[in-house]
TORKOL-4160 file (C-alpha; in steps of 0.2 Angstrom, whole numbers, padded with zeros to 4 digits, m for minus):
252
<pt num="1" X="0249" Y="0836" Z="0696"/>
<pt num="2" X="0262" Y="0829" Z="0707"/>
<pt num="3" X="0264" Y="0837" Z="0725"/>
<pt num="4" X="0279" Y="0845" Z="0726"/>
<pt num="5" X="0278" Y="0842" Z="0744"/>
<pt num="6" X="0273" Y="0826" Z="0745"/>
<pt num="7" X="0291" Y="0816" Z="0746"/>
<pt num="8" X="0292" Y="0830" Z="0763"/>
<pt num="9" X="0276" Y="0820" Z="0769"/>
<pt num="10" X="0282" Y="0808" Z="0781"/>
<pt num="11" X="0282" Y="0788" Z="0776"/>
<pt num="12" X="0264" Y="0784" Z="0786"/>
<pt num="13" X="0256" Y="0800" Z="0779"/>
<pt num="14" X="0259" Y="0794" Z="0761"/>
<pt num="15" X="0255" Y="0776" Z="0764"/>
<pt num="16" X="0238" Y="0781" Z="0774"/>
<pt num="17" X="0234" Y="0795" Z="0757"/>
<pt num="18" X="0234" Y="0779" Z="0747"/>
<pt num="19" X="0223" Y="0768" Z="0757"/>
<pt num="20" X="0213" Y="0783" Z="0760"/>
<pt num="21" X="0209" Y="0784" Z="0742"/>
<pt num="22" X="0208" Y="0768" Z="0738"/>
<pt num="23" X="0194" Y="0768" Z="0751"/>
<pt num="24" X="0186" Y="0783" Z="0742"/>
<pt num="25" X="0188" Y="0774" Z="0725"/>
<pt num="26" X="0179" Y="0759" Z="0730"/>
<pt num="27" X="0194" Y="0748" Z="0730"/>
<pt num="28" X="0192" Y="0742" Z="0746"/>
<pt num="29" X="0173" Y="0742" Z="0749"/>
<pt num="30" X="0165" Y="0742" Z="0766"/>
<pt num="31" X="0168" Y="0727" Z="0778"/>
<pt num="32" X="0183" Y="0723" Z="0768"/>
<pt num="33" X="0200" Y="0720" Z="0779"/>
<pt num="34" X="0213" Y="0731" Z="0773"/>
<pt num="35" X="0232" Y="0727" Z="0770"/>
<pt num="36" X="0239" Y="0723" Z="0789"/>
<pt num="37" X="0255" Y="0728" Z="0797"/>
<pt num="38" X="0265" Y="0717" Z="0789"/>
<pt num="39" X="0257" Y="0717" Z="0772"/>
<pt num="40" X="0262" Y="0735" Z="0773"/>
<pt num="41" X="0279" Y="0734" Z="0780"/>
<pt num="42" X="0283" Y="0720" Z="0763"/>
<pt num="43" X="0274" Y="0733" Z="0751"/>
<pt num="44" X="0282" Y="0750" Z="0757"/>
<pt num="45" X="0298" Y="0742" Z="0764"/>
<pt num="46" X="0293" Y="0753" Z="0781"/>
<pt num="47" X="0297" Y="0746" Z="0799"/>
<pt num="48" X="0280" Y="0742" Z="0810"/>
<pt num="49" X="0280" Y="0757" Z="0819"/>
<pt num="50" X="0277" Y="0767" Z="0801"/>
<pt num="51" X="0264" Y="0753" Z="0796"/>
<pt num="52" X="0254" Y="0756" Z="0812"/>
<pt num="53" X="0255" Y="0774" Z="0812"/>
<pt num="54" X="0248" Y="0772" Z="0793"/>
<pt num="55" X="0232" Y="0762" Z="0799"/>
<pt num="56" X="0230" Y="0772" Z="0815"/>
<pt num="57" X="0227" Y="0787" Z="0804"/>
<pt num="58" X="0215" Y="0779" Z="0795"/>
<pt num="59" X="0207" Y="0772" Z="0811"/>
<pt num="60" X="0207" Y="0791" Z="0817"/>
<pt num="61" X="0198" Y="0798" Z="0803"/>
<pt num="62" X="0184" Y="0786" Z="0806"/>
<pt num="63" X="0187" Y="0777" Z="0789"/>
<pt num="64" X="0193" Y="0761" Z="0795"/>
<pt num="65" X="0190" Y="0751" Z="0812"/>
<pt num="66" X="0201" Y="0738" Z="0822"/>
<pt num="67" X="0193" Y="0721" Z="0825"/>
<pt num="68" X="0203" Y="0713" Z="0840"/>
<pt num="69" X="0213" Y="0698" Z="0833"/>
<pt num="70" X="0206" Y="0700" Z="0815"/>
<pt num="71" X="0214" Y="0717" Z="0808"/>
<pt num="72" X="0206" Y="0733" Z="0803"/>
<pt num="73" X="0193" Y="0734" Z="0791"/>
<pt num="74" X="0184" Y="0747" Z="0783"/>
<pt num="75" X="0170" Y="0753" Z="0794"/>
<pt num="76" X="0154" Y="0751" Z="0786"/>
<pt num="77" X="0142" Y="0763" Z="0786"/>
<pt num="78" X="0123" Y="0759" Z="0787"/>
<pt num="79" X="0115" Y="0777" Z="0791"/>
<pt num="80" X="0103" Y="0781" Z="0801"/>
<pt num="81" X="0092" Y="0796" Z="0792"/>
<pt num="82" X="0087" Y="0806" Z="0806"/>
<pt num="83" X="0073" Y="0816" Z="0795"/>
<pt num="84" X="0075" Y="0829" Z="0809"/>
<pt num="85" X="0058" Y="0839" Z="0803"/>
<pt num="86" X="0044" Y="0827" Z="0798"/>
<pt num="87" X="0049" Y="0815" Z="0812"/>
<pt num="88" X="0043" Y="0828" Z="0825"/>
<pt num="89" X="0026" Y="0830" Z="0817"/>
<pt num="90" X="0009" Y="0829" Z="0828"/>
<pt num="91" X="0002" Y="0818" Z="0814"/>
<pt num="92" X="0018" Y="0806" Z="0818"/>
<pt num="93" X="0016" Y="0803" Z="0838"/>
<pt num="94" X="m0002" Y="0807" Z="0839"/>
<pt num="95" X="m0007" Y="0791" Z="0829"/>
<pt num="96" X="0003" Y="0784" Z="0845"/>
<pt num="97" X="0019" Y="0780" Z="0837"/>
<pt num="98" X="0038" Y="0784" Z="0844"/>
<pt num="99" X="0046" Y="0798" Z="0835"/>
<pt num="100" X="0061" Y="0789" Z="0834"/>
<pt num="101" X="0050" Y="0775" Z="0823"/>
<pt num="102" X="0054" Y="0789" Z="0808"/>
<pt num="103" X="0072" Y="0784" Z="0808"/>
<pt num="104" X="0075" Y="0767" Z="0810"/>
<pt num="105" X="0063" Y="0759" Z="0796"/>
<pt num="106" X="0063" Y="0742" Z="0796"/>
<pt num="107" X="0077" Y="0739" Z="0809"/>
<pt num="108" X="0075" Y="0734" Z="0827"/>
<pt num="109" X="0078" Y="0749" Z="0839"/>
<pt num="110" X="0076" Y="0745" Z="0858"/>
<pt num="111" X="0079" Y="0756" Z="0873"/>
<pt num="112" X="0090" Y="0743" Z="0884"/>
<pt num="113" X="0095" Y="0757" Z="0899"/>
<pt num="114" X="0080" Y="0769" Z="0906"/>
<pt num="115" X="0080" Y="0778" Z="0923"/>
<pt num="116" X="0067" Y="0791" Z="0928"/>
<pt num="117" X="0068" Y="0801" Z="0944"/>
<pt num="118" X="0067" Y="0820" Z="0951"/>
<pt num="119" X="0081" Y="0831" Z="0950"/>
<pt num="120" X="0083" Y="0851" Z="0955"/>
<pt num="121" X="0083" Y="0860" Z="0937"/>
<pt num="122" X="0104" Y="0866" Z="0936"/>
<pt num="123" X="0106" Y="0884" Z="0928"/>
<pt num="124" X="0107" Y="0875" Z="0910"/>
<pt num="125" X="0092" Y="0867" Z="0911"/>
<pt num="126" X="0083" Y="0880" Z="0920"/>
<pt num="127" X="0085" Y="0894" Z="0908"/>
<pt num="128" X="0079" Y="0883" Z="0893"/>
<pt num="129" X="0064" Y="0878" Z="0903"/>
<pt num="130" X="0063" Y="0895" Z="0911"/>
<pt num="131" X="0062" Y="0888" Z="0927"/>
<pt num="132" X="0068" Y="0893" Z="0944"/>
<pt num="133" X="0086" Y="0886" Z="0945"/>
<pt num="134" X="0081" Y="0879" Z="0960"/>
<pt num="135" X="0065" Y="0870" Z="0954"/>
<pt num="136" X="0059" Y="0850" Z="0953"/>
<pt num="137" X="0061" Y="0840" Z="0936"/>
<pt num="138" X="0056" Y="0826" Z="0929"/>
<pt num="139" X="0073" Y="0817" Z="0922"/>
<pt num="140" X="0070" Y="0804" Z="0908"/>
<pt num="141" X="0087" Y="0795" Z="0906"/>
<pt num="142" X="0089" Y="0780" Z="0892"/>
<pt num="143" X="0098" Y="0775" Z="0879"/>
<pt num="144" X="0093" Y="0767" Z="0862"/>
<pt num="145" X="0102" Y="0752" Z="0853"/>
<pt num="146" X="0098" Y="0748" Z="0838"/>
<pt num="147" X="0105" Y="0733" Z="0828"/>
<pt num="148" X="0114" Y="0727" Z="0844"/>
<pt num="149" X="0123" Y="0744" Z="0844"/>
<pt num="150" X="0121" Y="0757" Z="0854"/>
<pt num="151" X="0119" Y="0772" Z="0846"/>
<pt num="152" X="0110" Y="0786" Z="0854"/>
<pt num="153" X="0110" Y="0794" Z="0873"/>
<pt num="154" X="0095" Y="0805" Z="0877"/>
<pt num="155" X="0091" Y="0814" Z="0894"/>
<pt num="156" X="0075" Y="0823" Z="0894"/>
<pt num="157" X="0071" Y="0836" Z="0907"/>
<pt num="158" X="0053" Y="0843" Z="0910"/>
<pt num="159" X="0044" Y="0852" Z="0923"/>
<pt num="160" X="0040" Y="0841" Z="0936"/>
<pt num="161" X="0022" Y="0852" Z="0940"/>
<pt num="162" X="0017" Y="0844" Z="0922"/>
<pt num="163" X="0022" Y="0828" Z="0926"/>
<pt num="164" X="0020" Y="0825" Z="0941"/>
<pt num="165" X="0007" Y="0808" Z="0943"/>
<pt num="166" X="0006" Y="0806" Z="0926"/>
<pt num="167" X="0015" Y="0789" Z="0915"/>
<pt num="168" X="0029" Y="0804" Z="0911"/>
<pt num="169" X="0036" Y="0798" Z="0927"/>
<pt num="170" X="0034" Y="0779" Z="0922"/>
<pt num="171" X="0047" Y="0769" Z="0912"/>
<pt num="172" X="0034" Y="0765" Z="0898"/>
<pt num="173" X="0025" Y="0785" Z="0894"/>
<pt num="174" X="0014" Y="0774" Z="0883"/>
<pt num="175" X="0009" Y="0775" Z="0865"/>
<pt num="176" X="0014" Y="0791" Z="0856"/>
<pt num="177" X="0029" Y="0795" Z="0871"/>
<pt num="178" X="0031" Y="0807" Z="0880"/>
<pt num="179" X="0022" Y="0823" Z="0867"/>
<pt num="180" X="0007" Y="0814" Z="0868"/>
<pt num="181" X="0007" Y="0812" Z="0887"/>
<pt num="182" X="0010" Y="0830" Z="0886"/>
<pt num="183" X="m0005" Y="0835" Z="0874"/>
<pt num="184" X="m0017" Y="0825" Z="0884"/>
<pt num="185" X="m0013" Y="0835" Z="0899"/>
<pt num="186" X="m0016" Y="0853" Z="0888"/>
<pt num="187" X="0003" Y="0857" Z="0885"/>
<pt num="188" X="0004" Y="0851" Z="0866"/>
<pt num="189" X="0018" Y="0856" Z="0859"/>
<pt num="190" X="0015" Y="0865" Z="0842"/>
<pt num="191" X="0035" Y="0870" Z="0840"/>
<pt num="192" X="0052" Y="0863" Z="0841"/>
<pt num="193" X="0070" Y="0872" Z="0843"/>
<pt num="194" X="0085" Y="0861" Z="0840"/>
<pt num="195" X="0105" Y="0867" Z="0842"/>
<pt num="196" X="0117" Y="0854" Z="0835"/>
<pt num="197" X="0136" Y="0853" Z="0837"/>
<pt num="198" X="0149" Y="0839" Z="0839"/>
<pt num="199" X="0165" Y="0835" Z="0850"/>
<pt num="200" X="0177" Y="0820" Z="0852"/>
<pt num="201" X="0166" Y="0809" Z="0865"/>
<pt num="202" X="0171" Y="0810" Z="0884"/>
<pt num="203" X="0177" Y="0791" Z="0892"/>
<pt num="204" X="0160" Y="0788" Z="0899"/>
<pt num="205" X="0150" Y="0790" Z="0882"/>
<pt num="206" X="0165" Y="0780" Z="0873"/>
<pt num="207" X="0160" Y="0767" Z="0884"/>
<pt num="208" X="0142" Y="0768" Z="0885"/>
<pt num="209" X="0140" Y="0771" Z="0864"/>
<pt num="210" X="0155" Y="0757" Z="0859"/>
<pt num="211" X="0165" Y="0770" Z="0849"/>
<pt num="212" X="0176" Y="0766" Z="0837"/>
<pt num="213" X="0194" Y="0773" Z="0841"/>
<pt num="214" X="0193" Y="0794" Z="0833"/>
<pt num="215" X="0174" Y="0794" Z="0832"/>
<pt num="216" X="0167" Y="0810" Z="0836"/>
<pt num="217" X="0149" Y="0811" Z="0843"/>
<pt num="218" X="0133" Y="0825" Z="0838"/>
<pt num="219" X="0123" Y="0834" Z="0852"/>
<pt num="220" X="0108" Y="0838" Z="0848"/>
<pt num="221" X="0097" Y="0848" Z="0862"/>
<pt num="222" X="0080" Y="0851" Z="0858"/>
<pt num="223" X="0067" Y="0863" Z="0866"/>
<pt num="224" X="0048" Y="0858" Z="0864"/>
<pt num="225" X="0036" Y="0874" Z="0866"/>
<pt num="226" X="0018" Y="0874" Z="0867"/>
<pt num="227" X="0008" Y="0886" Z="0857"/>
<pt num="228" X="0010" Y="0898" Z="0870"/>
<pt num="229" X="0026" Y="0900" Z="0869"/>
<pt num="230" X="0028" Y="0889" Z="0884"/>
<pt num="231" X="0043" Y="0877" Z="0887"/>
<pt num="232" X="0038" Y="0861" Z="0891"/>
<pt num="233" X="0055" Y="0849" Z="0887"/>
<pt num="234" X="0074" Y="0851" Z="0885"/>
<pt num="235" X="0079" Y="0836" Z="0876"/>
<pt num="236" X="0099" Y="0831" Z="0875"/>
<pt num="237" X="0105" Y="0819" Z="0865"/>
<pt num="238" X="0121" Y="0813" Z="0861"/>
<pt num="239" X="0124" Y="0803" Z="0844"/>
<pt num="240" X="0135" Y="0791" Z="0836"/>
<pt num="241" X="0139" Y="0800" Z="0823"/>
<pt num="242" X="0145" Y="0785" Z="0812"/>
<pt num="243" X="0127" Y="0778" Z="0816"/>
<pt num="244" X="0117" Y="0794" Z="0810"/>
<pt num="245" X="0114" Y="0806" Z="0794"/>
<pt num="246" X="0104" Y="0820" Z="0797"/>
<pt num="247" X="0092" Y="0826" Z="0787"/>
<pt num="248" X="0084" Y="0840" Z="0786"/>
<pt num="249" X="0070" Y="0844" Z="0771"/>
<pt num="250" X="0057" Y="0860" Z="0768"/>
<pt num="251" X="0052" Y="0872" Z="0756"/>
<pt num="252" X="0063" Y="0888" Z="0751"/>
């Protein structure tokens, strides 16, 4: 059935509806280039302007992505599964490996930016750790690259009367991370919390992630409890969200 308000649809809109479902058809796969302004301009008899705002839809939507001095091409899309249950399992980091291993396979993720320092717990922060809003904690900055792109920011916050004189405060936590430092010291955590939403990025996370123009990013902040009930980490991260796909799996 023809849209009786399609002809209404300014000249860009149509044009970026048919390369929009030509992507979805498989017409134009991912990596390809797409049709450039003045392919566009020949094809739809449109000036520029119309053939840029055309692409720049696209490019906003996070289907396509501009390669400077080669065109735009479809972006490709090679997720990562962020299983976000059974990567959390003891079984996972107590044998020593990174919970982050869970996601990535066979592809090589590295962590190129780390700080660690002592910070006074803001009122955020404090309440999730149920903390003073004046207390000391341990602040575990980094950020994790994988296949030459950066993909992920993480900021971890714990109490700094767990971790203080232990490899928590160190660069390198050692094998199993940080939960495993944690379970050594008596303060296992036995369950998680996590509260996920998404927002356009701000300028210093488009930067520091190498966005694509329009892509939105997914915060993720986790809690990790003992099995008192006790908090022993907040855990924000901030996601590509063209890198990731999160999946979550369990029983009814």
């Amino acid at each position: 059935m023809t849209d009786r308000n399609s002809g209404r649809r300014p000249k860009y809109q149509r044009i970026a509806d048919e390369l929009r479902t030509a992507i979805q058809s498989g017409a134009f796969a991912p990596g390809d280039r797409l049709p450039g302004e003045n392919d566009l301009m020949t094809t739809y008899e449109v000036a520029r302007m119309t053939a840029r705002q055309a692409l720049s839809v696209l490019r906003n939507e996070g289907l396509a992505e501009a390669r400077k001095g080669a065109g735009v091409f479809v972006r490709t899309f090679r997720p990562l599964r962020r299983r976000g249950i059974p990567r959390l399992a003891r079984e996972h980091w107590s044998t020593g490996r990174s919970v982050w291993s869970a996601d990535i396979e066979d592809r090589a993720l590295e962590v190129d930016q780390i700080e660690v320092d002592e910070a006074t717990a803001g009122s955020r922060v404090a309440a999730a750790l149920e903390l003073p809003p004046d207390a000391p904690v341990c602040v575990r900055s980094r950020r994790f690259v994988l296949d030459d792109k950066p993909v992920l920011l993480s900021v971890s916050y714990l109490p700094a009367a767990l971790t203080q004189g232990t490899p928590i405060t160190t660069p390198d936590t050692g094998p199993g991370g940080t939960y495993a430092r944690l379970a050594e010291l008596g303060h296992q955590p036995v369950r998680f919390r996590e509260e996920i939403r998404c927002r356009m990025p701000t300028a210093d996370e488009s930067a520091r992630l190498a966005l694509g123009f329009g892509t939105p990013v997914i915060l993720i902040s986790r809690t990790a409890f003992t099995d008192k009930g006790v908090a022993v980490e907040l855990n924000e991260m901030t996601l590509d969200s063209a890198s990731y796909v999160l999946e979550y799996d369990f029983d009814a």
